[in-house]
Residue, then its C-alpha position, 0 to 999 in steps of 0.5 A: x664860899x670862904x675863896x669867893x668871898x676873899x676874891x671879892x674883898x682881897x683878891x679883887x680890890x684892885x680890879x673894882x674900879x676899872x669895872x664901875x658904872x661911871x654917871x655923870x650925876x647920881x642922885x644926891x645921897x648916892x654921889x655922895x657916897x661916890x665922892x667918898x669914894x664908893x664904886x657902883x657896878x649896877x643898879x637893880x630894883x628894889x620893894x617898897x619903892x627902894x632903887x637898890x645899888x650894886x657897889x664895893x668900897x676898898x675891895x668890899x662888895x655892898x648894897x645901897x638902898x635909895x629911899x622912893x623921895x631920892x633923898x637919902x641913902x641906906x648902906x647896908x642889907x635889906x632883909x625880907x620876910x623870909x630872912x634873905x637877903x634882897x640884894x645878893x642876887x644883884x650883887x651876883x649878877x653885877x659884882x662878883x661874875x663880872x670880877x671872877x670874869x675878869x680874873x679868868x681872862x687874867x689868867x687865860x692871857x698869863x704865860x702858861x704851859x699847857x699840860x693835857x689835851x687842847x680839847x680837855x673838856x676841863x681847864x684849870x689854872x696852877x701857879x707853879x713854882x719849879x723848887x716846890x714840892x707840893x707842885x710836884x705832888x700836884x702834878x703826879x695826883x692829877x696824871x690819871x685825870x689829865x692823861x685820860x684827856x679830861x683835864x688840861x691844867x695850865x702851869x703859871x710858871x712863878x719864880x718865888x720860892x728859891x734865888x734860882x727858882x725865876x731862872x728855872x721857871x723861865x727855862x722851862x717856859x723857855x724850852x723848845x718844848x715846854x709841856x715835854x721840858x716840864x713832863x721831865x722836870x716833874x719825872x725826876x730830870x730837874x731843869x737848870x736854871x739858864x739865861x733866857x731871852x728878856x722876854x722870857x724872863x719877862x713873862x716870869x716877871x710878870x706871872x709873878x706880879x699876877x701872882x701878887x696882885x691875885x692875893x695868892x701866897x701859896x704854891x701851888x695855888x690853882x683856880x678854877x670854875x665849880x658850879x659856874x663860880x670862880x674858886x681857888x684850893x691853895x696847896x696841894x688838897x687832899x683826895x676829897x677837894x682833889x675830885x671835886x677839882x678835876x670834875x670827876x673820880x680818877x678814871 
């Protein structure tokens, strides 16, 4: 819950406002919240003859109630009887699915190199830098999952750790065989850093600038779907958060 709640307040500032409902003219206390700057994704039903808003301003994710005149707006929680929230489902539904979508599709069309079987039942995304040693460790506790066939993980290459470590990641993206070049890199056979083609080096570039743009700050830093929810471990997790990540106990 900690990640989800970052991807939506950090990690996703910057997406909000390509994925907002845009009207010509809200009503009045709500447009002028969006002169303010406030995004709206959706609008929802509301009780007590509210009309409520899925909104985000700055990255931060709320809800805003229109009273039944249409006269004034209320930013904030509407709370029931019960103690819940009547917002969150909305805030669900049109905020937060939409974004984690959003980023799953970032991810799917970074440059990656697959490691595991195309019809792995179970697909997560690493960023992976060649000079660091938990993306090694990451790599060796995941064998029995990914050489049984259940888990495919897709390896961002980022150059981010060392002088030479985009030249590195943009060999082995560049390899003839990139899964083999990266399977012997992890065994011991380290790769050499080697001038590349501008589009290769490219792609380093711009997995980097996803890397960024993510809010990420470690390596390796992999996400995920848990429960049909978006989420990310950043560093190499412990045996615990290993399982849950690969779906299952090892093979």
């Amino acid at each position: 819950m900690a990640f989800r709640i970052a991807l939506l307040s950090a990690t996703l500032a910057s997406l909000y406002a390509t994925t907002s409902v845009h009207a010509d003219a809200w009503p009045a206390p709500v447009q002028a919240l969006v002169e303010q700057g406030l995004e709206i994704h959706g609008e929802f039903e509301a009780p007590s003859g509210l009309t409520g808003y899925a909104a985000s301003h700055q990255g931060r994710e709320m809800t805003v109630y229109l009273t039944a005149d249409g006269n004034h707006a209320i930013a904030g929680s509407l709370i029931d009887a019960e103690g819940n929230d009547v917002g969150e489902a909305a805030l669900d539904e049109l905020v937060r699915q939409p974004q984690e979508e959003k980023v799953w599709q970032q991810l799917e069309a970074s440059h990656w190199i697959a490691d595991g079987r195309d019809d792995a039942p179970r697909v997560l995304y690493t960023f992976t830098d060649p000079n660091c040693p938990y993306c090694h460790r990451f790599w060796e506790a995941t064998r029995p999952w990914v050489e049984a066939g259940d888990v495919q993980l897709r390896h961002i290459m980022v150059g981010i750790l060392q002088q030479d470590s985009p030249a590195k990641a943009a060999s082995l993206l560049g390899a003839e065989d990139p899964e083999a070049a990266l399977r012997e890199h992890n065994g011991g056979d380290e790769i050499a850093p080697a001038a590349q083609p501008r589009d290769i080096e490219d792609q380093v570039f711009r997995n980097n600038q996803l890397f960024e743009e993510l809010g990420f700050y470690a390596t390796p830093t992999t996400v995920y779907y848990r429960d049909e929810r978006l989420d990310r471990v950043a560093g190499m997790p412990d045996e615990e958060r290993l399982r849950e990540m690969m779906g299952d106990e090892a093979p």
